[in-house]
C-alpha positions in Angstrom: 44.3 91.6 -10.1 47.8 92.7 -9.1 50.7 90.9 -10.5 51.5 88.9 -7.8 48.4 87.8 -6.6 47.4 83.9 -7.6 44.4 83.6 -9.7 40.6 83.6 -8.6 38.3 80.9 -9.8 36.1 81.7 -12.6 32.0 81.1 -12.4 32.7 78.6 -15.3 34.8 76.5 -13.0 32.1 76.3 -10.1 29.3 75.2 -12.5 31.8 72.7 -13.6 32.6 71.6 -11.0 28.2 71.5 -9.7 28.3 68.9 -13.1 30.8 66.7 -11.2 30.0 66.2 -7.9 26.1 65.9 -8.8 24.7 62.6 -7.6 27.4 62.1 -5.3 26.7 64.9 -2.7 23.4 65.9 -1.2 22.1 69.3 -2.4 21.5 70.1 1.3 18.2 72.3 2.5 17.9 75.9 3.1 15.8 75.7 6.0 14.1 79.0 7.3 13.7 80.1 11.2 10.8 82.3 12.1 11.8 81.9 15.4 15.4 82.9 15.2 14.8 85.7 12.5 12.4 87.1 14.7 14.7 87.3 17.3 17.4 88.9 15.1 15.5 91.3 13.1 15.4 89.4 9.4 14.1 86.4 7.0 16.5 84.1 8.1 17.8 80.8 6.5 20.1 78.4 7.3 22.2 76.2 4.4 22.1 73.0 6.2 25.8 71.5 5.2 25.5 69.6 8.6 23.0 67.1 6.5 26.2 66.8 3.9 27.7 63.3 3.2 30.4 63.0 6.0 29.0 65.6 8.0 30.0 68.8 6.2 30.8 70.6 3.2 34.1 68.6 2.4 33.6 66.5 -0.1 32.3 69.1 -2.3 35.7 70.4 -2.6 37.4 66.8 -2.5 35.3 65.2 -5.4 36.3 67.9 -7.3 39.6 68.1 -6.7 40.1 64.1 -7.4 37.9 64.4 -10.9 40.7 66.4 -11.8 43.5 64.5 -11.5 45.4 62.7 -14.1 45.1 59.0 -14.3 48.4 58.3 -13.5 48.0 60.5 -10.4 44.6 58.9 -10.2 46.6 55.3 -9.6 49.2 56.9 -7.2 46.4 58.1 -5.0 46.5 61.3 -2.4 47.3 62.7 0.8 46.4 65.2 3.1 46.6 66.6 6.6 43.3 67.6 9.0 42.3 67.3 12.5 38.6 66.4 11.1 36.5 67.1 8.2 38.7 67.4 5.3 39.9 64.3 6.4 36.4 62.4 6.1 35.2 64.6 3.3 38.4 62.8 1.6 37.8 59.9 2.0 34.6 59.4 1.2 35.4 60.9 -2.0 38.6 58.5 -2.4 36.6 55.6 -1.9 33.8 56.6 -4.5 36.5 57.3 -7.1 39.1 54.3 -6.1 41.5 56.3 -5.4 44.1 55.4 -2.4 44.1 58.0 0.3 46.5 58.7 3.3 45.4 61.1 5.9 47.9 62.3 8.2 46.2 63.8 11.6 47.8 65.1 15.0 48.1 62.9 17.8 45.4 65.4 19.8 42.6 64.4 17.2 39.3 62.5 19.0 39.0 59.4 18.4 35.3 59.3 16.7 37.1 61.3 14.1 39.9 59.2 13.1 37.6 56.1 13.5 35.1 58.1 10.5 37.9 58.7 8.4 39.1 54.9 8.1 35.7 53.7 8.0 35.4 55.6 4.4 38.6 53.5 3.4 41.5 55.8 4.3 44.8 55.0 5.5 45.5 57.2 8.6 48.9 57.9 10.7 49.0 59.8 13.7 51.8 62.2 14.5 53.1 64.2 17.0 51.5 67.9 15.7 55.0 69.6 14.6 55.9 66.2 12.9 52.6 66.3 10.3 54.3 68.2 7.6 57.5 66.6 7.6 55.5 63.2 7.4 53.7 64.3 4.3 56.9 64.5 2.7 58.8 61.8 3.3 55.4 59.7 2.3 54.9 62.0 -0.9 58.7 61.0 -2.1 58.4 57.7 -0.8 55.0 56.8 -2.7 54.4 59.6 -5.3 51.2 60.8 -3.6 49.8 64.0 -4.6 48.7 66.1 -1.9 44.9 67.9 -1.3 45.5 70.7 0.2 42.5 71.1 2.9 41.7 74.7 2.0 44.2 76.7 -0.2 43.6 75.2 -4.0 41.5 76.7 -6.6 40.2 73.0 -7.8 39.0 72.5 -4.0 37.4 76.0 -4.2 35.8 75.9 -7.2 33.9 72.5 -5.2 33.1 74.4 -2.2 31.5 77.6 -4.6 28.6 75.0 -5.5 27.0 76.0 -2.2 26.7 79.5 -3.3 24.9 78.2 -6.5 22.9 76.5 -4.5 22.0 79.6 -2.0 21.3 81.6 -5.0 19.1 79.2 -6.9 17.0 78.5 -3.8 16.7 82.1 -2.4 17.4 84.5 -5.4 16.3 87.4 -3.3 19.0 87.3 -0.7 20.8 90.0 0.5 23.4 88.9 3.3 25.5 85.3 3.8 27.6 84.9 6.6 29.7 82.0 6.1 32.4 80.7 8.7 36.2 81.0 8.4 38.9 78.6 8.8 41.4 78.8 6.1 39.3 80.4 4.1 38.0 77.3 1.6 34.7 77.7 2.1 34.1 81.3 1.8 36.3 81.7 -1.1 33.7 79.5 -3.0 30.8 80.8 -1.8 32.0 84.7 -2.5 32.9 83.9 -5.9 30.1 82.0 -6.7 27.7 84.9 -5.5 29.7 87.7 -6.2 30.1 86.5 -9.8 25.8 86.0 -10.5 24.9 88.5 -7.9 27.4 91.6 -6.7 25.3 93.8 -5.1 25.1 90.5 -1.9 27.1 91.2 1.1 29.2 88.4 2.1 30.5 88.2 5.9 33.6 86.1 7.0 33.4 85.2 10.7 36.1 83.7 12.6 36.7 83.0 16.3 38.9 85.5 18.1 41.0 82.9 19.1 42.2 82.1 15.5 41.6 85.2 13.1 44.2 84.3 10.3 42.2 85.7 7.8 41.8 88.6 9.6 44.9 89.4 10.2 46.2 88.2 6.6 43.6 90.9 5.3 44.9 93.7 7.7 48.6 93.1 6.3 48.0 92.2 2.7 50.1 88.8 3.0 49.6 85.7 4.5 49.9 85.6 8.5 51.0 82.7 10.6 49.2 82.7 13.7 51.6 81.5 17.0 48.7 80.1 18.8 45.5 79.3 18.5 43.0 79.1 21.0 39.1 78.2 20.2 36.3 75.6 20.8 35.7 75.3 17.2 38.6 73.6 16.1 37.0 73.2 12.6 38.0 77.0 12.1 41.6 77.0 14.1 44.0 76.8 10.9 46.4 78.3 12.1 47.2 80.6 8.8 45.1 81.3 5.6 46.4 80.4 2.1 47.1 82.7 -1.1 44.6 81.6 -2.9 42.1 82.2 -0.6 43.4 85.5 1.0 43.3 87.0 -2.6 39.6 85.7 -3.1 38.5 87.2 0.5 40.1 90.8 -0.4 38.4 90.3 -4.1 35.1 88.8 -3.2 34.0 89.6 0.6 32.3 92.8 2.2 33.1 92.3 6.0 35.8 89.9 8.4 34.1 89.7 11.9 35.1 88.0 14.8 32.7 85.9 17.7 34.0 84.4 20.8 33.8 80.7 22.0 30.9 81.8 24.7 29.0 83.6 21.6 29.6 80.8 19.3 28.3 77.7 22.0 24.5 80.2 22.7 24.7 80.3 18.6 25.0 76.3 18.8 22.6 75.9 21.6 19.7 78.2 19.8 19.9 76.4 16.6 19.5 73.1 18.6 16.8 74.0 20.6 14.7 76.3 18.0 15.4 74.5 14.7 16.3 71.0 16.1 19.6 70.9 14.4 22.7 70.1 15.6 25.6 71.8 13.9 29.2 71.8 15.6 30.6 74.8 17.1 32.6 76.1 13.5 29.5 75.6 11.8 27.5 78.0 14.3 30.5 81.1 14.2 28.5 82.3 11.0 24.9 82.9 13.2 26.7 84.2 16.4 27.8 86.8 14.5 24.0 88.3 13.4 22.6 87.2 16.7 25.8 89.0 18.7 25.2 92.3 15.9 28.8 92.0 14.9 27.4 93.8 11.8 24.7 96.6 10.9 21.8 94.1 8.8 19.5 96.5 8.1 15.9 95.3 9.7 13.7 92.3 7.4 16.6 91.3 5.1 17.1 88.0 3.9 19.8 86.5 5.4 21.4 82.8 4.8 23.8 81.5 7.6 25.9 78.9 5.9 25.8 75.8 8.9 29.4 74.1 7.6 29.3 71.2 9.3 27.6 68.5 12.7 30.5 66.7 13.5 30.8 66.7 17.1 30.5 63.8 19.8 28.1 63.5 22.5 30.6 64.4 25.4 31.7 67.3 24.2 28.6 68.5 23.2 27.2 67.9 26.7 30.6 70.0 28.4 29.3 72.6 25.9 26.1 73.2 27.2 
């Protein structure tokens, strides 16, 4: 590890961290496709996170973040900023722990999403989008909250890694994971987890080409703010990645590919229509890129594609299709 780079989660922190949030999370299915494998050339499996309390992977990351707090911080309670999932995964794990939360979430954000994210007990103010951060602030002096970082904390990581646990104790033969990329949460988790218990598995990033932070964080060897973002999935459009999880990416995984919205909604649709489950378009990035070949996977290999999350309404979902 250089000098400056912030540290990586250890293995003992993600079976920790399995210990805590057991019981109050689903260990979700790895579900096999003949279908679709046939079609792309492997064994393929999908880790069904869209059959996760809330809706996705979240509150992995989120119980294990609160379990960790002091007492006194604890009592204080938390805050955060998302547009979705992080927001709900939050909550739910706020309200299992009695701890106050406060969500703050752009004024763009659809409604059935700020409507799930009270219903788990939240408090939630809508901003104008440049506003959010400052409105952290002024409510983190004001009250003493601490704030949950949706993606770039090693606590939060450590939570998301018990998927990879998960892959590996279900499918110990695997050979290839293709995991979805927002800010980089998820797949820093996952990597280590695997990477730690299994090296020789190749782990693939995928992000739309609309919003390739990570990417382009990589390529320059420091954290990149993206000017615009432009995707479908908004569940992957941070709109930079974080240190901790750029330096677990360059540690950790083999390959950053990049799908477009059109790739990602056939993705969607095939996983509808041949496996009957309904995953939202960020969750689907990680199989558009083996069904669009955005990578060599050498013919019969077993291959998981992590599904992150099913949180999408009806109407969009119909525009979609």
């Amino acid at each position: 590890m250089h000098r400056n780079e912030p540290p990586l989660v250890k293995l003992s922190d993600i079976i920790k961290a399995q210990e805590v949030i057991a019981g109050h999370v689903h260990r979700t299915s790895l579900i096999s496709s003949v279908s679709l494998g046939r079609r792309t050339g492997v064994n393929l499996y999908f880790k069904a996170e869209v059959f996760q309390k809330t809706g996705s992977f979240k509150p992995r990351g989120a119980l294990n973040k609160l379990h960790n707090l002091t007492e006194a911080e604890k009592k204080r309670g938390v805050i955060t900023f998302s547009s979705g999932n992080h927001a709900q995964g939050l909550a739910y794990a706020s309200s299992l722990l009695g701890i106050p939360a406060v969500v703050v979430m752009p004024h763009w954000v659809p409604k059935n999403k700020v409507d799930a994210t009270k219903s788990y007990g939240a408090e939630v103010i809508i901003v104008k989008e440049e506003d959010v951060l400052n409105k952290i602030q002024e409510l983190q002096q004001e009250r003493g909250l601490v704030l949950v970082h949706p993606f770039d904390d090693p606590v939060l990581i450590a939570g998301q890694g018990t998927i990879g646990l998960e892959i590996l104790e279900d499918l110990p033969n695997v050979q290839w994971v293709f995991v979805p990329v927002g800010g980089g949460g998820l797949i820093s988790g996952i990597s280590a987890a695997i990477k730690l218990k299994k090296s020789g598995v190749k782990i693939i990033g995928v992000e739309p080409i609309g919003a390739a932070a990570m990417l382009r964080s990589v390529q320059q060897n420091a954290v990149v703010h993206l000017d615009k973002v432009d995707t479908i999935a908004e569940g992957l459009a941070a709109p930079f990645a974080g240190e901790y999880t750029l330096a677990h990416v360059k540690r950790y995984v083999d390959d950053l590919v990049l799908v477009s919205d059109e790739e990602i909604i056939e993705a969607l649709r095939l996983i509808l229509e041949r496996c009957k489950i309904l995953t939202e378009p960020a969750g689907a990035a990680g199989f558009a890129a083996l069904l669009f070949k955005k990578v060599n996977v050498p013919s019969g290999a077993h291959v998981v594609c992590v599904l992150s999350g099913g949180n999408i309404d009806s109407k969009r979902l119909k525009n979609l299709l």
